[in-house]
C-alpha positions as CSV (number, residue, x, y, z in Angstrom):
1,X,1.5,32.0,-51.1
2,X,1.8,30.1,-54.3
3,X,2.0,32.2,-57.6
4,X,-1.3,31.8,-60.1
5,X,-0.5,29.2,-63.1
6,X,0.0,32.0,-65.4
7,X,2.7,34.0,-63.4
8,X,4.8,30.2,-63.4
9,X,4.2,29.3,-67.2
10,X,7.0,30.4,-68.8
11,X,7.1,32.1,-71.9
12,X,7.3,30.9,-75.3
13,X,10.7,31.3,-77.2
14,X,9.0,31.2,-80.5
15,X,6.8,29.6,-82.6
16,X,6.9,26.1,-84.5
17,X,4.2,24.1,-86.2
18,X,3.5,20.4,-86.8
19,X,1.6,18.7,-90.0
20,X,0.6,15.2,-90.1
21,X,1.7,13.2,-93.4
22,X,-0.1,9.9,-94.5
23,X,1.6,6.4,-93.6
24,X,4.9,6.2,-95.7
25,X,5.6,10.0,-95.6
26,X,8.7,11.1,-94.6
27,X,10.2,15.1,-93.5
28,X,13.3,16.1,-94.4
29,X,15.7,19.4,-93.9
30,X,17.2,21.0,-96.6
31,X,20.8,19.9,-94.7
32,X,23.5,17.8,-96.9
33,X,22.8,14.9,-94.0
34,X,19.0,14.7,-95.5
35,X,20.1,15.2,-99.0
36,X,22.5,11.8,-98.5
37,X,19.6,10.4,-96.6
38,X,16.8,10.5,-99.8
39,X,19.5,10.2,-102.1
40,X,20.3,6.3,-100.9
41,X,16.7,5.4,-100.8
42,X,16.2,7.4,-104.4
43,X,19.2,5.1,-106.0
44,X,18.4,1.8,-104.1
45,X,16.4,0.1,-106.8
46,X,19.2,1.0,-109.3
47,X,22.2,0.2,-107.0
48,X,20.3,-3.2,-106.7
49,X,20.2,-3.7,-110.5
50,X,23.7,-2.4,-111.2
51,X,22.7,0.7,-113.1
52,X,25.2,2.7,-112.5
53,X,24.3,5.3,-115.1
54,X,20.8,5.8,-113.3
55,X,22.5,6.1,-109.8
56,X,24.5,9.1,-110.7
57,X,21.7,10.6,-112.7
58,X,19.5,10.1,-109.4
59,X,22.1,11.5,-107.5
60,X,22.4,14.4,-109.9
61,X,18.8,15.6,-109.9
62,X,18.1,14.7,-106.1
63,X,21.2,17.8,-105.5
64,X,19.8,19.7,-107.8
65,X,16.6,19.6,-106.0
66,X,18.1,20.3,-102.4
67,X,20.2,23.7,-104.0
68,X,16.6,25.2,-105.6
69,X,15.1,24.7,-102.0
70,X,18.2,26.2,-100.3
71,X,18.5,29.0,-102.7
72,X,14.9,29.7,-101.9
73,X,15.1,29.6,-98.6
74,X,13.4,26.6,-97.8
75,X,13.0,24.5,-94.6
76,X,12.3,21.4,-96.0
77,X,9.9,18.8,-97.5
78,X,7.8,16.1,-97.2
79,X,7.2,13.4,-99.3
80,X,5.8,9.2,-99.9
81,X,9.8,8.0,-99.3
82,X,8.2,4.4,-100.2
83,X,7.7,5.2,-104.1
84,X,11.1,7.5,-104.6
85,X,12.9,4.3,-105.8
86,X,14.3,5.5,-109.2
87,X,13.8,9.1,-108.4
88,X,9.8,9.3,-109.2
89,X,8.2,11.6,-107.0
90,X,4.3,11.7,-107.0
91,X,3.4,13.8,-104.4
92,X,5.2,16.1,-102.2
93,X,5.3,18.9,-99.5
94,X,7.5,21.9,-99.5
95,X,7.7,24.3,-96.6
96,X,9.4,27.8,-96.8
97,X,9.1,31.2,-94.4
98,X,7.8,34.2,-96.2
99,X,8.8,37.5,-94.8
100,X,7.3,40.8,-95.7
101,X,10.6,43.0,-95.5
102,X,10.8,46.6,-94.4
103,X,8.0,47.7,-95.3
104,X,4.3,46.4,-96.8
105,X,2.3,43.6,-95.9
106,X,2.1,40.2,-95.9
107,X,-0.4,40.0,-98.1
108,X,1.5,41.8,-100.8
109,X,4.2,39.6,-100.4
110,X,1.9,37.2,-101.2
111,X,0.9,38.3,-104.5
112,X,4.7,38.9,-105.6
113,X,5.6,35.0,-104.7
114,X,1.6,34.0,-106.6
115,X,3.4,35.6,-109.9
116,X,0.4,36.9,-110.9
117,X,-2.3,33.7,-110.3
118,X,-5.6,34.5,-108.9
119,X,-4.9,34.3,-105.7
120,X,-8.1,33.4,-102.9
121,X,-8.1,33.5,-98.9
122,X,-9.9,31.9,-96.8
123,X,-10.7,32.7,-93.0
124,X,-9.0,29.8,-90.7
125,X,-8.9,30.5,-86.7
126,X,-9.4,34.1,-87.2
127,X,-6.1,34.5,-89.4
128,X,-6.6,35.0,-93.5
129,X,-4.9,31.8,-95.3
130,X,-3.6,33.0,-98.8
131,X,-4.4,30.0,-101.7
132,X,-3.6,29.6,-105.4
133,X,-3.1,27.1,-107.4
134,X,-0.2,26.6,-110.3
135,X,0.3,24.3,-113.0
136,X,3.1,23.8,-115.7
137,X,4.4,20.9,-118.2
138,X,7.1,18.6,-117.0
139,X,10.1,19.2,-118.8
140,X,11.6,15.8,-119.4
141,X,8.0,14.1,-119.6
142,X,5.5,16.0,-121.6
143,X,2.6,14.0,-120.7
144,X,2.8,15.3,-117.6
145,X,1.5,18.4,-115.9
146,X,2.8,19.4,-112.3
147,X,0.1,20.8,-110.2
148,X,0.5,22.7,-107.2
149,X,-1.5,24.0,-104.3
150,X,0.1,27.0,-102.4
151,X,-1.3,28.0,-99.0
152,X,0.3,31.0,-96.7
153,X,-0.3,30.4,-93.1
154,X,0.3,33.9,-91.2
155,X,2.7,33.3,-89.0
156,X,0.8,33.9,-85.3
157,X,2.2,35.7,-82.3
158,X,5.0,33.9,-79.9
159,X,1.8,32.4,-77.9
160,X,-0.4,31.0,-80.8
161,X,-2.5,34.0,-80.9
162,X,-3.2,35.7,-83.7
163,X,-0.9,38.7,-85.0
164,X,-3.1,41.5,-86.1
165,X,0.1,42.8,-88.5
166,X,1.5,39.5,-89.7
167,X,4.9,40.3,-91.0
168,X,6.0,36.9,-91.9
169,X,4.1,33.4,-92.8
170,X,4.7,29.8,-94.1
171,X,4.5,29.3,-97.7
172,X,3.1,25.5,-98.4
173,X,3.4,23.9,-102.1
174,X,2.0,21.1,-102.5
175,X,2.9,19.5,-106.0
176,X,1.8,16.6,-107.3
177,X,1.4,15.2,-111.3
178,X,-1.6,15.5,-113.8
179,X,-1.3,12.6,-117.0
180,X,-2.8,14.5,-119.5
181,X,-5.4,11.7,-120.5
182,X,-6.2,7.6,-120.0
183,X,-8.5,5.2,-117.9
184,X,-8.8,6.7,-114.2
185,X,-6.4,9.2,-114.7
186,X,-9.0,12.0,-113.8
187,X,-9.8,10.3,-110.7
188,X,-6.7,9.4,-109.6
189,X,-5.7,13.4,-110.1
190,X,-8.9,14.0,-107.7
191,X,-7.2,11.8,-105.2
192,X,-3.9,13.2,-105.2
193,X,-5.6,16.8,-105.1
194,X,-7.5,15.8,-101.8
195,X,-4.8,14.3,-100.3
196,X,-2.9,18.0,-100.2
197,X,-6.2,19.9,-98.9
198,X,-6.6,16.8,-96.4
199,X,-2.8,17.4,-95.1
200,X,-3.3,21.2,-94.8
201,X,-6.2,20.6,-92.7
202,X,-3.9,19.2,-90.2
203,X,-1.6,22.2,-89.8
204,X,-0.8,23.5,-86.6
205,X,1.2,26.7,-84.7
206,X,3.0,25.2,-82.0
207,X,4.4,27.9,-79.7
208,X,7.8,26.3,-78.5
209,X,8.6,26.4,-74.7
């Protein structure tokens, strides 16, 4: 007598998830083999010219980069790999795991990493989806604001259902930059904006066999 479909299945080892990027988007891990991967598309334009002094400050800020995600735990990023030539980044994706710790909620957690934003949710599939939005003044160009959109996705049970007690979830910030003022510069902000909302729409829990 052959066993039902769901006695054979096996179970799910854990949980993964899948986002789709626009054309020219690229993923990377926070591993020193991505890290030399962007970095010799970041300092191709520059190699090209000779501009040795831009390479290594290329290379310099590109590390710096990959250490703040590592220290913070992230699992990579996302990002338009064909407009990083001379270390510009417009747009980009950052994912990192949010636990909750020994004790509280997920939810709190939430609020500790917002820092104090207003912080929204919104009901997606039955789970809550955490959302605020950030904003501060570019350092090294002043004209500049970087924006960012944060979603937490509550990370679901091992078989894509949902987890009545999340205890952990995926932090998304999407950053991209603001010029202050000029021709189009409002609705080219609009675009960029939509773009992020457009890629967390296509944000999946894929239970992993």
């Amino acid at each position: 007598m052959s066993q039902s479909l769901s006695e054979t299945k096996p179970k799910p080892r854990g949980i993964g998830y899948s986002m789709v990027y626009p054309p020219g988007w690229r993923e990377f891990r926070t591993t020193a083999e991505h890290e030399g991967i962007l970095t010799k598309l970041a300092t191709a334009e520059a190699k090209s010219l000779g501009r040795a002094d831009v390479v290594l400050l290329i290379r310099q800020k590109t590390h710096e980069m990959f250490e703040h995600l590592r220290r913070r735990g992230s699992l990579g990023f996302a990002l338009p790999v064909s407009q990083v030539n001379g270390g510009a980044i417009p747009t980009s994706m950052i994912m990192t795991p949010l636990k909750v710790g020994a004790s509280g909620t997920l939810a709190d957690a939430v609020r500790r990493v917002a820092g104090g934003n207003p912080l929204e949710t919104e009901a997606v599939d039955g789970a809550n989806w955490y959302h605020w939005s950030t904003s501060e003044r570019a350092e090294e160009a002043p004209e500049f604001l970087n924006m960012g959109l944060n979603m937490v996705i509550p990370r679901p049970l091992p078989d894509g259902s949902e987890d009545p007690d999340p205890k952990a979830g995926l932090w998304l910030l999407y950053s991209y930059a603001q010029v202050d003022a000029g021709e189009g510069k409002a609705e080219l902000t609009e675009a960029l904006r939509d773009l992020g909302y457009a890629i967390f729409g296509t944000f999946r829990w894929v239970p992993v066999q």
